[in-house]
LUMDRENVO-462120 format. One record per atom (N, C-alpha, C, O): x, y, z; residue in one letter. Coordinates in pm, whole numbers, plus 32768, in hexadecimal, padded with zeros to 4 digits. Each point is the difference from the previous one (the first is absolute). Layout:
<recs>
XYZa;...
</recs>
This chain:
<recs>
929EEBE68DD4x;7FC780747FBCx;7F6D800E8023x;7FB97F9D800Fx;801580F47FFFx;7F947FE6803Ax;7FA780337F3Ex;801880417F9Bx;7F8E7F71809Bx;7F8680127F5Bx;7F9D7FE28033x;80077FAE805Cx;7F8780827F80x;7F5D80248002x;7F967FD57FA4x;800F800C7F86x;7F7C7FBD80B2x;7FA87FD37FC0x;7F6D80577FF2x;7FA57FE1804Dx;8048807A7F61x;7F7D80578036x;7FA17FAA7FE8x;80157FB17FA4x;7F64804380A8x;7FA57F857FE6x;7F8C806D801Dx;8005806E8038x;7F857F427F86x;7F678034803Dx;7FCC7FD28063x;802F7FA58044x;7F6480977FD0x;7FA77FBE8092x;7F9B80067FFEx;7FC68005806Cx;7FE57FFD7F09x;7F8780498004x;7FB37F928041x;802F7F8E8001x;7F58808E8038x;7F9A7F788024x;7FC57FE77FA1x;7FC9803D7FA5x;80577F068091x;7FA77FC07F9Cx;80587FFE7F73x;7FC77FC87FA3x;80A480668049x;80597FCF7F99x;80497FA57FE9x;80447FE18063x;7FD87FC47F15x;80657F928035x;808B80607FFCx;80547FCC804Ax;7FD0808A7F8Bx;80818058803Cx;80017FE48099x;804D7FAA802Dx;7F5480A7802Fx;801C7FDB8099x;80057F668038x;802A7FD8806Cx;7F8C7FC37F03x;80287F6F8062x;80877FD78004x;802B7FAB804Fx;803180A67F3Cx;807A7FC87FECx;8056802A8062x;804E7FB6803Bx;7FA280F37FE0x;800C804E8066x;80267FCD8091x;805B801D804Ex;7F5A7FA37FB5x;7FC77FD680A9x;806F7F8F8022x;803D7FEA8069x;7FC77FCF7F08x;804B7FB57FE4x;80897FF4803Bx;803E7FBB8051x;7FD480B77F55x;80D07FF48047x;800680358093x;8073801E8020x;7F2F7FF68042x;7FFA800E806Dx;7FDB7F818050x;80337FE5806Dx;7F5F7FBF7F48x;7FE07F8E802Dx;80397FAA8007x;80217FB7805Dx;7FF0804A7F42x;80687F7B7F80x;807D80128018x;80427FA38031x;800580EF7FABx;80637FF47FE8x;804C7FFC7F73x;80747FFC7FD9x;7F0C80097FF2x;80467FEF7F5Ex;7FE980787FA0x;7FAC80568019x;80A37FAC7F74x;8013803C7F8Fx;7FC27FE47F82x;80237F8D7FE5x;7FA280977FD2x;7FB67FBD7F96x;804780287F87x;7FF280777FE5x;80627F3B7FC0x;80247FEB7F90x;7FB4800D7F91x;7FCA7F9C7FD2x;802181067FDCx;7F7D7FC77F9Fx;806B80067F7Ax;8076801E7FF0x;7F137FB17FB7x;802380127F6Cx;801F80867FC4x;7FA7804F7FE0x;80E87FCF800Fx;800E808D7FA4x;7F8380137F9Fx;7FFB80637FB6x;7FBF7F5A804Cx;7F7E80287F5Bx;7F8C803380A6x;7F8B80268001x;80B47FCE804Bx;7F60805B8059x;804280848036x;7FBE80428050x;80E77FF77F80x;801680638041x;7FAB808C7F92x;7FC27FDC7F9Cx;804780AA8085x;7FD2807C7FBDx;803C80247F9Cx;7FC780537FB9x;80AE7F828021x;807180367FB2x;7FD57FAB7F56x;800B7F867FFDx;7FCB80BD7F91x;7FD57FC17F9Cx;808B7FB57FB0x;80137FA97FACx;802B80A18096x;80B47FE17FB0x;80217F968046x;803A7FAC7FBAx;7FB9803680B5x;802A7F968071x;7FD37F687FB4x;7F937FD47FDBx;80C4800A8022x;801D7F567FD3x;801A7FEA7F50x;80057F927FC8x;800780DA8002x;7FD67FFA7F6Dx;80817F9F7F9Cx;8053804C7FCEx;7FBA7F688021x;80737FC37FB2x;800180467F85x;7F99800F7FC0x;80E580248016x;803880537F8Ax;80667F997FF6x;80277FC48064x;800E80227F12x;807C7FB17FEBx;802080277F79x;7FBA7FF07F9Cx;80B78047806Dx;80687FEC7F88x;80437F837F9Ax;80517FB18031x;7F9180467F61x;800B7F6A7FDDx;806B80367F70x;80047FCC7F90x;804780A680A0x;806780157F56x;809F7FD48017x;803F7FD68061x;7FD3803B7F58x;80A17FE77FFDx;80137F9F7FA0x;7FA07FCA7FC9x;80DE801A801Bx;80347FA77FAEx;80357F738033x;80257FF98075x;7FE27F9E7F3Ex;7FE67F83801Fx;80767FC68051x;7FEB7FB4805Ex;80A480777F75x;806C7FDA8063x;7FEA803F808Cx;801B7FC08067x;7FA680E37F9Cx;7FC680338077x;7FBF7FB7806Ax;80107FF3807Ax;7F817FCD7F08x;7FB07FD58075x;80227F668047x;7FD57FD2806Ax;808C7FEF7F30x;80147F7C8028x;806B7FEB8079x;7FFE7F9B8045x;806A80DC7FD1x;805780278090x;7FBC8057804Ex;80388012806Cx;7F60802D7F85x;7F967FEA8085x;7FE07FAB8045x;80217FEC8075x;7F837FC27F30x;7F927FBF802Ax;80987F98802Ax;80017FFA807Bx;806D7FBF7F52x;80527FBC805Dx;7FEB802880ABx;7FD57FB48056x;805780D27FBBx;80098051807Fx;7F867FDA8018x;80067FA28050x;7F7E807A7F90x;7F977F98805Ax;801A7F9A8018x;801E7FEA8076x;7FE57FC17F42x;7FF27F4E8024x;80617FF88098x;7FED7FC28069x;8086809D7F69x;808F7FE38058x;7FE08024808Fx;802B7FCF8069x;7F7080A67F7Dx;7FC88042807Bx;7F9C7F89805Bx;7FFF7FD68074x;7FBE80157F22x;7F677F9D8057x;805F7F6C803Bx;7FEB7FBB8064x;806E803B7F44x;80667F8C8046x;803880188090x;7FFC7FBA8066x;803580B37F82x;803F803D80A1x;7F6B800A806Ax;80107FD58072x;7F9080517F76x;7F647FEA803Ex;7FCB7F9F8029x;7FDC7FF58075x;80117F947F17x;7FF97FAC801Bx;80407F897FE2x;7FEA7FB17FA5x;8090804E80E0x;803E7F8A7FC3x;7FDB7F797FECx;804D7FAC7FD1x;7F168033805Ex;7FFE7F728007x;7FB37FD07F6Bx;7FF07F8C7FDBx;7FEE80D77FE9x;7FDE80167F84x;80987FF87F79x;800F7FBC7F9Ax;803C809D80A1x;806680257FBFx;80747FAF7FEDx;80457FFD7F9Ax;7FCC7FBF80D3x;809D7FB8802Ex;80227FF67F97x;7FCA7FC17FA5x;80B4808F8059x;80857FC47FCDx;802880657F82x;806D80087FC8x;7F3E802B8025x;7FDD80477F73x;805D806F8014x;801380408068x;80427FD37EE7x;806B8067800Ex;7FBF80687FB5x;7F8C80057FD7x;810380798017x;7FC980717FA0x;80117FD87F84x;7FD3804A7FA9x;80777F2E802Bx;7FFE80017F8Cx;7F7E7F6F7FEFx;7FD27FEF7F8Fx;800E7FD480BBx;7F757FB67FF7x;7FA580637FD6x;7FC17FEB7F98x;802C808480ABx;7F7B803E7FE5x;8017804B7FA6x;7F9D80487FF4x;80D07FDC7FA5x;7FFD80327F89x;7FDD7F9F7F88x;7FD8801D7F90x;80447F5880AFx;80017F757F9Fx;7F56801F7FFEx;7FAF80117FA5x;80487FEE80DCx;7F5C7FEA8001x;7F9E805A7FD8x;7F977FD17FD2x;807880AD8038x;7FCB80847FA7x;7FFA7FFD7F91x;7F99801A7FC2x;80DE7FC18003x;801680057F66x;7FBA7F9D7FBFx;7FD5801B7F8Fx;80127F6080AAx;7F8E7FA47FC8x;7F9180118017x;7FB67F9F7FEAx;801E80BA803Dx;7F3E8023803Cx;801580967F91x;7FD47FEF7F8Ex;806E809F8090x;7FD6806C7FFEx;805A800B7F68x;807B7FF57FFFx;7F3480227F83x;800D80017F8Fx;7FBA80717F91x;7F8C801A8021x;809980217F7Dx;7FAF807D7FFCx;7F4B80217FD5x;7FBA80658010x;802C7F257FBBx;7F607FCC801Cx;7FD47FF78072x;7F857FF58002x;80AB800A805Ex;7FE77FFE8090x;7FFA8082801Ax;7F8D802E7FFCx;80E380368026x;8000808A8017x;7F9480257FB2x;7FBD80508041x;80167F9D7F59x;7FAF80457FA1x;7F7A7FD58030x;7FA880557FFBx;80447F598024x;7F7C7FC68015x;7FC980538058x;803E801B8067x;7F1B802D7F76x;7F9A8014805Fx;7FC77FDD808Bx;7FE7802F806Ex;80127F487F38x;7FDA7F81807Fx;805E7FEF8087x;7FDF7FFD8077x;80A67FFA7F47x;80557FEF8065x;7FF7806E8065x;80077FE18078x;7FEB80A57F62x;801E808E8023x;7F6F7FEC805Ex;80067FFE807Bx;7F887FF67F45x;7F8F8003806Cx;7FFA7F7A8084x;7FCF80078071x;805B7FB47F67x;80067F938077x;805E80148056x;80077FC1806Ax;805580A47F70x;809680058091x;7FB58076803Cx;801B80168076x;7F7F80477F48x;7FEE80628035x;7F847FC68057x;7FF78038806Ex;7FA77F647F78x;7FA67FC98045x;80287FC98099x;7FD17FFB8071x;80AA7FDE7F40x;80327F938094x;803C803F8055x;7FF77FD38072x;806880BF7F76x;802380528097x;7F788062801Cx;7FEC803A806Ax;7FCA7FCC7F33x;7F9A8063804Fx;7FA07F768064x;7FD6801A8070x;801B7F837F62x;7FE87F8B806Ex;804C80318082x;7FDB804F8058x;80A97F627F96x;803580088066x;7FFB808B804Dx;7FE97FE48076x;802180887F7Dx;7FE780818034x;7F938028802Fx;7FEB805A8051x;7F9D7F327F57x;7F60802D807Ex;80047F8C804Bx;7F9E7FFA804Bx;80A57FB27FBCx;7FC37F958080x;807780218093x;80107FC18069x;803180B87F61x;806080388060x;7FA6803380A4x;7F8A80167FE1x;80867FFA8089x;7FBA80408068x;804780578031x;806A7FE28036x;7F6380B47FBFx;805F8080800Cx;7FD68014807Cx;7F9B7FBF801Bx;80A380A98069x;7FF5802A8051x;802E80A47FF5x;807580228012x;7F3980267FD7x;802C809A7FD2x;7FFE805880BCx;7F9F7FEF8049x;809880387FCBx;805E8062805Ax;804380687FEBx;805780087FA9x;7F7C807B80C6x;803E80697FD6x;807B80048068x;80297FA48048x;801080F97FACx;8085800F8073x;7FC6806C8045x;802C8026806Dx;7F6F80117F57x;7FEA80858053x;7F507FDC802Fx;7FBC7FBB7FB4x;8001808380E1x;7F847FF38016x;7FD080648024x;7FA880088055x;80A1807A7F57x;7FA280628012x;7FFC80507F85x;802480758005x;7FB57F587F8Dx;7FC6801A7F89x;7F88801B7FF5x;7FBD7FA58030x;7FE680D87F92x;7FA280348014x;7FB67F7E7F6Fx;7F8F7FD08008x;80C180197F9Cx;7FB17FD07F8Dx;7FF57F5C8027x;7FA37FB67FE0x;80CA80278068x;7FE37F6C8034x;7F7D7FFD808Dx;7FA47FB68023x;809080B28002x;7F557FB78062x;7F6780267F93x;7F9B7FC1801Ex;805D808B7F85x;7FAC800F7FC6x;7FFF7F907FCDx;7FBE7FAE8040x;807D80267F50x;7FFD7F8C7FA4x;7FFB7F728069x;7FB67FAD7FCBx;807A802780A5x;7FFC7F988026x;7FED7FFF808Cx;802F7FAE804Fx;7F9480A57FC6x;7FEF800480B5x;7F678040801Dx;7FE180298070x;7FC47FDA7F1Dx;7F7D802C8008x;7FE780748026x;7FAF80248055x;80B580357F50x;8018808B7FF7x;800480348087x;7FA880478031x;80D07F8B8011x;800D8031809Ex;7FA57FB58073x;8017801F8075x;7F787F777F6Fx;7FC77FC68074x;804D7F908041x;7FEA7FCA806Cx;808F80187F24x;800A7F4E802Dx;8067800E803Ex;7FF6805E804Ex;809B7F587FB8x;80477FE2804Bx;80977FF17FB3x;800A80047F85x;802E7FF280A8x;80BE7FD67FD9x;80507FB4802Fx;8049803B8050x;7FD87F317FA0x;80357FC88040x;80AB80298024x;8015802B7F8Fx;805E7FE580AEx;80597FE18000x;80767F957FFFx;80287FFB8074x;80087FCB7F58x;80517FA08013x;80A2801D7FFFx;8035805B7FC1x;80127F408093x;80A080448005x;804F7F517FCFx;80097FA88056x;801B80477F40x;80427F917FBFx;80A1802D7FF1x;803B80697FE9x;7FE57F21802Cx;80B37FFF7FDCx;7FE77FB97F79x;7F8F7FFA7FD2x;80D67FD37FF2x;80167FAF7F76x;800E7F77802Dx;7FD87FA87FB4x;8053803D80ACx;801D7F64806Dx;7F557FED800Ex;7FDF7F8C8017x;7FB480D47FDDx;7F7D7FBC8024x;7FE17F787F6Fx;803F80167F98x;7F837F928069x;7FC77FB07FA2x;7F7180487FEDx;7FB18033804Fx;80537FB77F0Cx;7FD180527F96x;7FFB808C8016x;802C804F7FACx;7FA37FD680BCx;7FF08088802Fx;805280828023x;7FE280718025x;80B67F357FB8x;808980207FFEx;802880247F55x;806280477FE9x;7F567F8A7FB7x;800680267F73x;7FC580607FB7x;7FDC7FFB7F8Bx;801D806D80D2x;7F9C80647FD7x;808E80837F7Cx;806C80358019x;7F597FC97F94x;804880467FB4x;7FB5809D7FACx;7F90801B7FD5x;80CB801A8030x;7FEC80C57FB8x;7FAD7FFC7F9Cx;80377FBA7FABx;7F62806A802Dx;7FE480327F78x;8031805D7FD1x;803F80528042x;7FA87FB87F10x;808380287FE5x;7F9680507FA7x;7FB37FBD7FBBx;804080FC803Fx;7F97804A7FB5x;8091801E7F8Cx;807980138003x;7F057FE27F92x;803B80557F89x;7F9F80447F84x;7F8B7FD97FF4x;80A880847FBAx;7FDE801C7FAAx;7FB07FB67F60x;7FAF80247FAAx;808C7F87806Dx;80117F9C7F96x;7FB77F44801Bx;80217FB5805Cx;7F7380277F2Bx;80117F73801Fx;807B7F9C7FDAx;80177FFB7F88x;803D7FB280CDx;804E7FDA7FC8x;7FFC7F707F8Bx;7FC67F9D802Ex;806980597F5Bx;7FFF7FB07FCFx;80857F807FF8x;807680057FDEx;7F447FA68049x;80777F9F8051x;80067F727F54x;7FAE7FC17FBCx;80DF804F804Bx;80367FC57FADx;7FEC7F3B7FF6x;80527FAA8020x;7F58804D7FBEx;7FE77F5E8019x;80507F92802Cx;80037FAD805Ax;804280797F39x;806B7F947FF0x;80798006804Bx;804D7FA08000x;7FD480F28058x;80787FCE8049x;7FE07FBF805Dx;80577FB98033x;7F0580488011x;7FDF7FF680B2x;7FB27F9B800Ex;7FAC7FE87FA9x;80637FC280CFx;7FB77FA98015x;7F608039802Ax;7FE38074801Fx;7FC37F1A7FD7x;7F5E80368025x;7FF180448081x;7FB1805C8015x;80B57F628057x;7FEA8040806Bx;804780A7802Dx;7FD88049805Bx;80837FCD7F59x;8044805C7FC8x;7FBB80877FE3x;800780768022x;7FA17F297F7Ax;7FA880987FA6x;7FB07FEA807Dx;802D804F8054x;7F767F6E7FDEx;7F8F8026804Ax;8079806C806Ax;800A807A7FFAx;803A7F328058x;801C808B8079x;801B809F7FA7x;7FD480648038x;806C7FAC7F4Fx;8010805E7FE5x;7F6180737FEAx;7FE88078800Ax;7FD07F157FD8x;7F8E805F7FC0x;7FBC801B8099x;7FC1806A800Bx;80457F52804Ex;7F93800C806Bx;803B8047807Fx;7FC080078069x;80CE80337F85x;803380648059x;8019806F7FADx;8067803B801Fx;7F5B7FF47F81x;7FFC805C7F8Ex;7F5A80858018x;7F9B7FB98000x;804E809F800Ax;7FCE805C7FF6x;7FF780967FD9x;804C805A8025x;7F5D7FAF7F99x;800480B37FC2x;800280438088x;7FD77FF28073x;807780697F35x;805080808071x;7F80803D803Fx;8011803C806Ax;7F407FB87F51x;7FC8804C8057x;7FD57FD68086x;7FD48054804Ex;80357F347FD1x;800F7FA5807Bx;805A801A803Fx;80087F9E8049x;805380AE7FD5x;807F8012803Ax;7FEF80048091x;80487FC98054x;7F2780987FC6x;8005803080ADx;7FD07FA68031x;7FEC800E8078x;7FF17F807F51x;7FD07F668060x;80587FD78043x;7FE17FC68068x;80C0804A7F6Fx;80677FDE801Fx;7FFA7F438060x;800E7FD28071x;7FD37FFF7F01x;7FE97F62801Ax;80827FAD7FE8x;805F801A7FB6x;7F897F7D809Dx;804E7F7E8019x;7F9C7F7B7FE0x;7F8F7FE9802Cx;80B97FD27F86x;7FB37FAA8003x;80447F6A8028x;80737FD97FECx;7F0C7FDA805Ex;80437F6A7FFAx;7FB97F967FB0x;7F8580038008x;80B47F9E7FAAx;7FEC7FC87F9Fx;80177F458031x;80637FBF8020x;7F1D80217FD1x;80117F648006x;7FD57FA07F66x;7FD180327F99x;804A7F51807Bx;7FA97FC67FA3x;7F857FDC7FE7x;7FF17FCE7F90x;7F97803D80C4x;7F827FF58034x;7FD3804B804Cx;80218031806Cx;7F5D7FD67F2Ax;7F74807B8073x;7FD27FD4806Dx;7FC57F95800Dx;804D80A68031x;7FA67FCC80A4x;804D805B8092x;805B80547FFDx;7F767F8B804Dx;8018803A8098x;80917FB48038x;80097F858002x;806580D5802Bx;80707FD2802Dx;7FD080328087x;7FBA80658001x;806A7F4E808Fx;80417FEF808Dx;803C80768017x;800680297F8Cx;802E803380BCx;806D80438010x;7FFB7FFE80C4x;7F947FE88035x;80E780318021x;80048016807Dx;800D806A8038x;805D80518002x;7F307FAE8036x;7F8F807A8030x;806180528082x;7FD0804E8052x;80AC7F8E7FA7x;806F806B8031x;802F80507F89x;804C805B8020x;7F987F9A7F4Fx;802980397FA0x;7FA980577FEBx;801E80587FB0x;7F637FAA808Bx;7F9C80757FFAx;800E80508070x;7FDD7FD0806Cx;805880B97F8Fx;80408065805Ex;7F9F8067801Cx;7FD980008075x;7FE9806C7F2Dx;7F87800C7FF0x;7F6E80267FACx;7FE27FF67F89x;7FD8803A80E9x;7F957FE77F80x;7FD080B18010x;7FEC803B806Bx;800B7FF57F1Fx;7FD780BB7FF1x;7F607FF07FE6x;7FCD7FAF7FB2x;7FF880A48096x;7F7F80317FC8x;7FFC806B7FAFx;8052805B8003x;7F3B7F9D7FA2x;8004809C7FADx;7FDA804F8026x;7FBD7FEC8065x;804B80947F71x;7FBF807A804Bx;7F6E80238018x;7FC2805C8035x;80217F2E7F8Bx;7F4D80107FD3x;7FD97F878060x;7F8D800D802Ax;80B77F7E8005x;7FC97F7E8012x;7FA57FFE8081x;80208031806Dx;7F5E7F887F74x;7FC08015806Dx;801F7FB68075x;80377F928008x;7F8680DD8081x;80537FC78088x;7FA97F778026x;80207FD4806Ex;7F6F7FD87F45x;7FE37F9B8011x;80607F8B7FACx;80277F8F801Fx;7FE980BC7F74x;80957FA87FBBx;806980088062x;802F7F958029x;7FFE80D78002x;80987FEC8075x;80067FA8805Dx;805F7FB7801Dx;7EF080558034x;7FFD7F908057x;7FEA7F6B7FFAx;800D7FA58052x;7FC580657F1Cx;80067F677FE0x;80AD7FDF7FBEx;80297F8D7FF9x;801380C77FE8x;806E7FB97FD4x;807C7FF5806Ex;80607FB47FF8x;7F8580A9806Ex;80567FF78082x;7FCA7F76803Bx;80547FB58032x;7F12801D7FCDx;7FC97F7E805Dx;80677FBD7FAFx;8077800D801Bx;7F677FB97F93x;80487FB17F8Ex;80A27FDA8018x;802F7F8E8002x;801D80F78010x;80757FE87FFCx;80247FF0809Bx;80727FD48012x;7F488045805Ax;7FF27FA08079x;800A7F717FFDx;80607FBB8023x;7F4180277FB6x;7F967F958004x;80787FB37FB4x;800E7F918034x;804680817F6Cx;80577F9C7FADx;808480018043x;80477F9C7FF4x;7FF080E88065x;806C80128053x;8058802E7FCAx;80717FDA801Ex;7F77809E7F68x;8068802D7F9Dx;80388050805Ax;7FB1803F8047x;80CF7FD37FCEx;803B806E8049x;804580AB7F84x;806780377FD9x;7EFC7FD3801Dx;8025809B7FA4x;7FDB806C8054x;7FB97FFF8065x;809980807F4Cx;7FCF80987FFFx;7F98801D7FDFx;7FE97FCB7F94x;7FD380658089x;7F8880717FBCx;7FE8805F7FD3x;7FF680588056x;7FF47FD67F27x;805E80817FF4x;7F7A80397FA1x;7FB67FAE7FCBx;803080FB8022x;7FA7800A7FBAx;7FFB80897FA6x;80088073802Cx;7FE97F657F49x;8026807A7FBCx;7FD280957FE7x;7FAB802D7FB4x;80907FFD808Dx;7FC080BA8027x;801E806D7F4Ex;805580077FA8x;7F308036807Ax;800F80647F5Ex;803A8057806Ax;7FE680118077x;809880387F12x;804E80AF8010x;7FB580437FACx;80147FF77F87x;7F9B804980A4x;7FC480647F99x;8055807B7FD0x;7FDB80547FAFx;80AF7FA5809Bx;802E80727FC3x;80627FEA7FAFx;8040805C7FCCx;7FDD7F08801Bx;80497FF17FC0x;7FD87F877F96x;80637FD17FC7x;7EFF7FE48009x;7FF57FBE7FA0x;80537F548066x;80557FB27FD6x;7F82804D8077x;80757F93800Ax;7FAA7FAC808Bx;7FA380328040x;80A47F2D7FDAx;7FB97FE4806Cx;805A7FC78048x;80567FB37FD4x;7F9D806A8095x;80527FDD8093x;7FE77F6A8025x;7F907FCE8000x;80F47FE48025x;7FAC7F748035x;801080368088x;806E802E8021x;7F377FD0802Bx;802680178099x;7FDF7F6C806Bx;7FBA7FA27FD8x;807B8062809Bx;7FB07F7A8041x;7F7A8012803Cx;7FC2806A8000x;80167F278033x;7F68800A7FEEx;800C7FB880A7x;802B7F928024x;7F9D80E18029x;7FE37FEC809Dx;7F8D7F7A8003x;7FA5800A7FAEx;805B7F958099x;7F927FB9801Cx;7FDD8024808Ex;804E800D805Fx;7F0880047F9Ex;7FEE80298099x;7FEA7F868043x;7FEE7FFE8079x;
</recs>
């Protein structure tokens, strides 16, 4: 599948050192959902109602679940173990409790910021994505073409826009559960980003093989001392890409990717 990275280039920014980066390097930078634009993005909401037999054949279906996950944790453990075992922990002073309710909500919104997101669109000729992330038409667009057989870079999954924040039921889902649900979740007014995202357990810069970078778009604005430094660059590292560069239709609101002649 092919998906896109719009990046900046301004000089003298650390945006362009990262930039330079996946041309140099080769790599992808994994940040923290708490540094993306989206104020809704990462927010833990949890549902904590229902009634006590409810919640005690849930929360079984967890344990039973994290068993199948992790079996070296789990071995051996049945569906009727983890009802034995629910029913002696989850009691209705428990459901009721504050404390309890703020510490499960502490601990997946934990786990959900030490997550490292990789946000990607499907389309690279969006007038509001090169504004918002391409230095309003100066910077650049990476291309990439992944199968699902790639490692990590093969796990790239749909975001999913809606109307609505969803409120996710505590007690049926495991932690890792609620986090993927909440963090492939977005308001419908995000829709034309038309993002994919890939999701690891740690922030930092992933590797990828620089045959998976197909090509790279300039914006319609980007300067021709930026083109020629990012063509040296992708020499100089031996990327075998296109060049391609995004043309305004004035008669139609819209922008053309066209290819980009090197003399």
């Amino acid at each position: 599948m092919k998906l896109y990275k719009y990046r900046g280039f301004k000089k003298g920014s650390n945006e362009k050192t990262w930039t330079k980066k996946i041309m140099s390097e080769q790599e992808l930078f994994f940040s923290s959902i708490k540094a993306f634009n989206d104020p809704f993005d990462g927010k833990v909401k949890l549902k904590f109602d229902g009634k006590l037999n409810e919640i005690i054949a849930a929360q079984a279906r967890v344990q039973y679940t994290n068993k199948l996950v992790k079996k070296e944790k789990h071995e051996g453990i049945t569906m009727n173990d983890s009802f034995s075992l629910v029913s002696s922990r989850i009691t209705s002073e428990v459901i009721e409790s504050s404390e309890f309710k703020d510490n499960l909500e502490k601990r997946v919104q934990s786990i959900h910021d030490s997550k490292g997101v990789l946000a990607l669109s499907a389309i690279p000729d969006n007038i509001l994505m090169w504004s918002h992330y391409a230095d309003n038409h100066y910077g650049i667009c990476f291309g990439f073409d992944w199968n699902e057989e790639v490692e990590v870079f093969g796990n790239y999954k749909k975001v999913k826009y809606q109307t609505h924040y969803d409120e996710v039921w505590s007690w049926l889902h495991t932690d890792d559960e609620i986090v993927e649900g909440i963090i492939f979740n977005k308001s419908i007014d995000w829709n034309y980003e038309k993002e994919f995202r890939i999701v690891i357990d740690n922030i930092g810069a992933v590797k990828f093989d620089k045959l998976n970078l197909t090509e790279i778009i300039f914006g319609c604005k980007t300067d021709s001392k930026d083109i020629d430094e990012v063509i040296e660059l992708a020499k100089k590292h031996e990327l075998n890409v296109k060049f391609k560069q995004a043309k305004i239709d004035v008669n139609t609101y819209t922008l053309n990717i066209e290819n980009y002649n090197i003399e």
